[in-house]
C-alpha positions in Angstrom: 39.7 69.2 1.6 36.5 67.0 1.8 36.7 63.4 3.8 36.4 60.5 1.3 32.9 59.6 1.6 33.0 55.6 3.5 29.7 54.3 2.7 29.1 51.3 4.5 28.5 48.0 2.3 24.9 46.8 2.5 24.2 43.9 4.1 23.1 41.2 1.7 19.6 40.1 1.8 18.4 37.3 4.0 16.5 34.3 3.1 13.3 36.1 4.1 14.2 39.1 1.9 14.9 36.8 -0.9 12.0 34.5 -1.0 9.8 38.0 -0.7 10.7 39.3 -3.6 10.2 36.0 -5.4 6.7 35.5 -4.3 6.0 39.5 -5.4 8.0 38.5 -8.9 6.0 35.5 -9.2 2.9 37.6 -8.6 3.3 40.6 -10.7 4.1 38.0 -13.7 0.8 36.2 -13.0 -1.9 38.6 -11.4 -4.4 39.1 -12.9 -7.9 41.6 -12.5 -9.5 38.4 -10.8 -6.5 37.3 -8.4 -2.9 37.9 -7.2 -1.1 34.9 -6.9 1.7 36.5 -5.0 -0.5 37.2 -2.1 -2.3 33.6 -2.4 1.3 31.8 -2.5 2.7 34.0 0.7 -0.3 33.1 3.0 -0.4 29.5 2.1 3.3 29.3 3.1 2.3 30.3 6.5 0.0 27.3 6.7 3.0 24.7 7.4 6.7 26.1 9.3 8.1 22.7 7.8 7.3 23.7 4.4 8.1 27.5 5.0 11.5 26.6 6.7 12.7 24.0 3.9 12.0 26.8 1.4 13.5 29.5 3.1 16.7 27.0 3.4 16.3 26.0 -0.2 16.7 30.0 -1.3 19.4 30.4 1.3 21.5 27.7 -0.7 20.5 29.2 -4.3 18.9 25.9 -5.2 14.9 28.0 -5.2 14.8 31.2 -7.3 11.8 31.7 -9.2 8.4 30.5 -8.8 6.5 29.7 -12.2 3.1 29.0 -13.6 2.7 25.4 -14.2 1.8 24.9 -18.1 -1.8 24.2 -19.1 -2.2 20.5 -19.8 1.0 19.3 -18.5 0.4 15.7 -17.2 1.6 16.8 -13.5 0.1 18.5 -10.5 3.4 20.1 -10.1 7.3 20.0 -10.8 10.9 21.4 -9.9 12.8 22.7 -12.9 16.8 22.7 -11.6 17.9 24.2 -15.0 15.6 27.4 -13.6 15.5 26.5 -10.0 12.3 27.1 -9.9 8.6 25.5 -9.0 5.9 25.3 -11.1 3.3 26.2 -9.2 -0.6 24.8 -10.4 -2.4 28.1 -11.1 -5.5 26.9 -10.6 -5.2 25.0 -7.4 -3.5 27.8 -5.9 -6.2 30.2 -6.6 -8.7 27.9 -5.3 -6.5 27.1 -1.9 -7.8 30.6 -0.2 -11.3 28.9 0.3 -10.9 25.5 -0.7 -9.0 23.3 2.4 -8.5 20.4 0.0 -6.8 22.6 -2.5 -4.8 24.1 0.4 -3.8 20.5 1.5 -3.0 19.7 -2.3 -0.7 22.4 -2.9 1.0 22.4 0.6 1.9 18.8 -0.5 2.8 19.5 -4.2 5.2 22.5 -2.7 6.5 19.9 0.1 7.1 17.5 -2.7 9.0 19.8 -5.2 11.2 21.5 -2.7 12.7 18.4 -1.3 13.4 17.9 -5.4 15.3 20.9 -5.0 17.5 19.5 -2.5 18.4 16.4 -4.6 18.8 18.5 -7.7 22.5 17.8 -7.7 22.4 14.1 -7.2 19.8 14.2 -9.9 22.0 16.1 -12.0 24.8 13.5 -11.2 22.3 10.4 -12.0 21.9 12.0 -15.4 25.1 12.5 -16.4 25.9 8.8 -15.3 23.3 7.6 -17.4 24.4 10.3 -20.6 27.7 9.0 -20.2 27.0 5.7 -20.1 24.9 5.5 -23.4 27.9 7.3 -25.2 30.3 4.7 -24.1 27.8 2.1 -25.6 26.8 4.2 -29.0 30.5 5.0 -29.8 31.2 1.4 -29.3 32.1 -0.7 -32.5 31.6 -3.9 -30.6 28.4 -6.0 -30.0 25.8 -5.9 -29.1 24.9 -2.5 -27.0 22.9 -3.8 -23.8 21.2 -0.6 -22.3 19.8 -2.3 -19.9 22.1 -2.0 -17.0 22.4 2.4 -17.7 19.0 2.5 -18.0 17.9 0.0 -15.1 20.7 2.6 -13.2 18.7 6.0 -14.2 15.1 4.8 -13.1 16.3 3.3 -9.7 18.1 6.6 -9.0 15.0 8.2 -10.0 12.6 6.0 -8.1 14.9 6.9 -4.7 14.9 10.8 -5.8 10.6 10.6 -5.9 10.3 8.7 -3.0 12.1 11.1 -0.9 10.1 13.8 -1.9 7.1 12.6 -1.6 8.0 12.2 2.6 8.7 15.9 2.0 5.3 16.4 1.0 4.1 14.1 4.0 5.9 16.2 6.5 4.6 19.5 4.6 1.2 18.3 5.4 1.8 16.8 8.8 3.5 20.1 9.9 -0.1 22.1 9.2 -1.9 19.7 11.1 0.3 20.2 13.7 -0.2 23.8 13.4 -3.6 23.6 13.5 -3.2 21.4 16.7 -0.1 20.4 18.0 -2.0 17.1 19.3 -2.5 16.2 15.7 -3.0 12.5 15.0 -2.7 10.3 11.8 -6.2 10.8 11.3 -6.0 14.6 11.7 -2.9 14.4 9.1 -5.2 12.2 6.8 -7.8 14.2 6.8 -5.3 17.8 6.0 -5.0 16.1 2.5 -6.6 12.6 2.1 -5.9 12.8 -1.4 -2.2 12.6 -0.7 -2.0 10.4 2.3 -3.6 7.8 1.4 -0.3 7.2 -0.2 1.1 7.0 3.5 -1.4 6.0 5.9 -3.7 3.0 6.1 -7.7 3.5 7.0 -9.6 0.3 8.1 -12.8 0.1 10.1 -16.7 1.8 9.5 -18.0 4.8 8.9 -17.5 6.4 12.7 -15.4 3.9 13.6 -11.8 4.1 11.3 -9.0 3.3 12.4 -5.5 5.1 10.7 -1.8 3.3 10.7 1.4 4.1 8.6 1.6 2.1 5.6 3.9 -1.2 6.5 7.5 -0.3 6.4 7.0 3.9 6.8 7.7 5.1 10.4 7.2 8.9 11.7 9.3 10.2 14.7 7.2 11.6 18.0 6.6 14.8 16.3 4.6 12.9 13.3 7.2 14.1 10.7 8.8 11.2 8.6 12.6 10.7 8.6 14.6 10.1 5.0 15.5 7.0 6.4 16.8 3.9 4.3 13.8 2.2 5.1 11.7 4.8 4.2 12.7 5.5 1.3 12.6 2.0 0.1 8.9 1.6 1.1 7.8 5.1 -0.6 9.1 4.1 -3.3 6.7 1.1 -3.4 3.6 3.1 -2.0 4.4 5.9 -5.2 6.9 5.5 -7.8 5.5 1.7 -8.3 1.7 2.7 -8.6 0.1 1.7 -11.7 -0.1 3.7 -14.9 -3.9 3.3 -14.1 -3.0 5.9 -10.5 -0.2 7.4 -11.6 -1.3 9.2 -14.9 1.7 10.7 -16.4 2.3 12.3 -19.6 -0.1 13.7 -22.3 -1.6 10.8 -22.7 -1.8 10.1 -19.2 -1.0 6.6 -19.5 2.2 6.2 -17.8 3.6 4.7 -14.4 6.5 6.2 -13.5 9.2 3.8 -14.7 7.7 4.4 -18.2 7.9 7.4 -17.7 11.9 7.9 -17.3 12.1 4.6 -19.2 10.7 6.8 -22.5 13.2 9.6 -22.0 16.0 7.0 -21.7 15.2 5.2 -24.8 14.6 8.4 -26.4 18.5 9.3 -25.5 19.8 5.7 -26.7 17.6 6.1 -29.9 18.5 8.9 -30.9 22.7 8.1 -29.8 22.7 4.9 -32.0 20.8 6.0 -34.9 23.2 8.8 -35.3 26.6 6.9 -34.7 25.5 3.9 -36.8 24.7 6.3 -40.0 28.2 8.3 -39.2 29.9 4.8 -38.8 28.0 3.4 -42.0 29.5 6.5 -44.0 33.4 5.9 -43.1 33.5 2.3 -42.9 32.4 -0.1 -45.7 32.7 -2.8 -43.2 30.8 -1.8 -40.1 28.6 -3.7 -39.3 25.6 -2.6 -37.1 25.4 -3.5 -33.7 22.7 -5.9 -32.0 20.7 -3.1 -29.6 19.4 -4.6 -26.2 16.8 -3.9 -23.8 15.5 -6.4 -21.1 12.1 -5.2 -21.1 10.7 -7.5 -18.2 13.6 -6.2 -16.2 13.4 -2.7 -16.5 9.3 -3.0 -16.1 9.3 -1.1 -19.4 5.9 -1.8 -21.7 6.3 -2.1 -25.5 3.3 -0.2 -26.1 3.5 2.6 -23.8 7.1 3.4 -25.3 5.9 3.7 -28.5 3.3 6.2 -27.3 5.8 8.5 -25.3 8.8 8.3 -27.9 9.5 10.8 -30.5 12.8 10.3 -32.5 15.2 12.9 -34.0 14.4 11.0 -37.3 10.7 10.2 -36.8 11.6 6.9 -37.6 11.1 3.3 -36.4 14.4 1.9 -34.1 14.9 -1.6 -34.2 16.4 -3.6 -30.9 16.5 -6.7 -29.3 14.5 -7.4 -26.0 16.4 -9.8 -23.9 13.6 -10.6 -21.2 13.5 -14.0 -19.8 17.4 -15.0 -21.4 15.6 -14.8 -24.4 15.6 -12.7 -27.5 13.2 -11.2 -29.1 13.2 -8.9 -32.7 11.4 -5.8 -31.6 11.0 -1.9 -32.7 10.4 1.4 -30.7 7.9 2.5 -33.4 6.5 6.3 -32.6 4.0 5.9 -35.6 2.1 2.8 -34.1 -0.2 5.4 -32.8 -0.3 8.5 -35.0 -3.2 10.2 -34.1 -1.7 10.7 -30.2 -1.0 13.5 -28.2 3.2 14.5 -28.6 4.9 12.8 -25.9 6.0 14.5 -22.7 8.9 13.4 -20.3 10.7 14.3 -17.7 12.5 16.6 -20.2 11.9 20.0 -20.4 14.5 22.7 -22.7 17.2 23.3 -20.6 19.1 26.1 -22.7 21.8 26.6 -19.8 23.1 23.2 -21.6 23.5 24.3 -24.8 27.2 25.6 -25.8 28.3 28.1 -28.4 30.6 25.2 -29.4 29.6 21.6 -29.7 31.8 19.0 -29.4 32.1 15.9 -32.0 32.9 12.5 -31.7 36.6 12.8 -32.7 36.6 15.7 -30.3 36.8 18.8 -32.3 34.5 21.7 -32.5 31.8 23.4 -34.7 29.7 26.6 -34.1 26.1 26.1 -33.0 24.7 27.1 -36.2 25.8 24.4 -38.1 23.2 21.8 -39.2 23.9 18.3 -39.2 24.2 18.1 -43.1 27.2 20.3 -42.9 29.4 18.3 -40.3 30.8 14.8 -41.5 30.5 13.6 -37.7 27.5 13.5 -35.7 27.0 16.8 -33.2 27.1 16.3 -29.8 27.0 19.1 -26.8 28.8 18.8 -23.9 26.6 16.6 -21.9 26.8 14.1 -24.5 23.2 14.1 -25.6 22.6 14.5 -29.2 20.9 18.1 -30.8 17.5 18.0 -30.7 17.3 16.1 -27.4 16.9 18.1 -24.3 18.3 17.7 -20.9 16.1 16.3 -18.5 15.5 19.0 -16.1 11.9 18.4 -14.6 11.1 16.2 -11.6 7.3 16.0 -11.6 3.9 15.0 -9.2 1.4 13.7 -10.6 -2.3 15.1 -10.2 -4.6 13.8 -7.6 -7.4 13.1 -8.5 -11.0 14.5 -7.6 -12.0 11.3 -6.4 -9.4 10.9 -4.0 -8.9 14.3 -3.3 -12.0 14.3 -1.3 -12.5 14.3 2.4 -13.7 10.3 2.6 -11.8 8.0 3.9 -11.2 4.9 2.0 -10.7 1.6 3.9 -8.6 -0.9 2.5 
């Protein structure tokens, strides 16, 4: 009679074992006869422990699985993709970081900057949903009028904290290699890792041979020059980055957006979209409805007319009509997509996120329809289970935007 054959279990795979065979996954799926962006990613994670070890930590807690070529001509210099968990790595800065120290010092910041995204991916995740279910409550709502202003104001305050922190994470990304590189670093070493970057962070003053370099008012760093998530911190980053001018900042593919535009277009995009649906399915069963004043404080939310109407694109392709509220006052206005035809489509901090979409799909007066139905064929208007309407996507994407050349030079700039 033979034994029963005890094989023992294997042990499961460490961090280090998992983010290996990422890096040679994201490398077979990229490399090319020219370069092999597996090898080019594994060496510059070597260049910073902070950044290594918060990556390492990030696959430990599944929030990190994939690596991903950025898309061509996406407005950003990077991004975090929750939906994926995954980073979208800049294809061409990477391949130039082997020789080029300022690329180097770019992407270890872009990389320091999207993995502390993956750490916040579930309160960003929560944020959303706040805001999602806060625009339903309003849509559904027979009453007037529907002020968005507070949801909205909500969403891009939660987002301005979310950016802020991970910018410090791509501070103490780039103040860990200078460290590295000298364990005496000093602010000007850490400058001078990625000037590009820092120059968000650190102040230079003086002459040519005779600068001097100070944290930006209100931004402290501990004794080993790496930057808490404090309160205060956070609050002063978010000046220093998420409040930079459309003029810095860049974003979208008409690189023309500051950052609060930026989620301020997705989230009129979702109340669009909400009310123009539940006003025509309200119109249909109810010869007396009448439709709803929509409101927006513009001035409030530090949301610009004209750069909406460049970075929205409704389900309908029409014109949507609301009141701006600015001041105590009101003002007639319209979200109109066709003011400026001939521009690029909009992009957002949305990206597809198919893990949202449900073989069922919930409707207003909570029953079900398959997938495949179109919206002709229901009476009520389709809604999935994150209470966004079809068509719309899920915002998924937390993004950097691109240094530029200029600044990504080694030059000091006084101020």
């Amino acid at each position: 009679m033979t034994a029963p054959n005890h094989k023992p279990n294997a042990a499961p795979p460490t961090a280090e074992q998992k983010l290996d065979k990422i890096i040679k996954d994201f490398g077979n799926a990229n490399k090319t006869a020219n370069n092999s962006p597996g090898d080019d990613l594994a060496k510059l994670l070597e260049v910073s422990p902070d950044l290594k070890k918060r990556i390492l930590d990030s696959v430990d807690k599944g929030y990190l699985t994939q690596f991903q070529a950025l898309p061509a001509n996406s407005g950003t210099g990077g991004s975090y993709d929750p939906s994926a968990k995954a980073i979208n790595v800049p294809m061409n800065v990477l391949q130039k970081a082997s020789t080029s120290e300022r690329d180097k010092g770019e992407l270890i910041f872009v990389m320091g900057h999207e993995i502390q995204h993956s750490f916040n991916a579930a309160a960003t995740k929560k944020i959303t949903q706040d805001f999602l279910d806060g625009t339903k409550v309003l849509a559904t709502s027979k009453a007037s009028p529907h002020d968005y202003t507070k949801v909205t104001e909500d969403f891009i305050q939660a987002s301005r904290k979310d950016e802020a922190s991970a910018h410090i994470g791509g501070f103490n990304a780039i103040a860990s290699q200078a460290r590295k590189d000298n364990p005496k670093a000093t602010l000007e070493d850490i400058y001078s890792t990625a000037p590009g970057r820092m120059q968000d962070f650190i102040t230079v003053s003086g002459t040519p041979g005779n600068y001097n370099y100070a944290m930006k008012p209100g931004l402290t760093v501990d004794a080993d020059m790496s930057m808490p998530y404090s309160k205060d911190n956070v609050a002063a980053m978010s000046k220093y980055y998420f409040d930079k001018s459309a003029k810095e900042s860049k974003l979208g593919s008409n690189h023309n957006l500051d950052y609060t535009n930026f989620y301020g277009s997705w989230a009129v995009n979702v109340a669009g979209n909400n009310e123009k649906a539940y006003q025509d399915y309200y119109h249909k069963i109810d010869k007396k409805y009448a439709t709803p004043e929509v409101q927006f404080d513009m001035k409030r939310l530090g949301l610009q007319q004209d750069l909406i109407n460049q970075n929205v694109k409704f389900s309908d392709n029409k014109a949507f009509s609301y009141v701006d509220t600015s001041d105590g006052k009101k003002k007639a206005a319209t979200f109109d997509p066709d003011a400026y035809p001939n521009l690029s489509p909009p992009v957002s901090p949305v990206s597809h996120h198919a893990l949202a979409r449900h073989s069922r799909l919930d409707t207003i007066d909570g029953t079900t329809g398959p997938v495949n139905l179109s919206r002709a064929e229901l009476s009520l208007p389709v809604i999935n289970r994150t209470g966004m309407l079809m068509g719309d996507d899920m915002p998924s994407g937390r993004l950097l935007g691109r240094v530029t050349e200029k600044l990504g030079t080694g030059q000091p700039k006084p101020e």
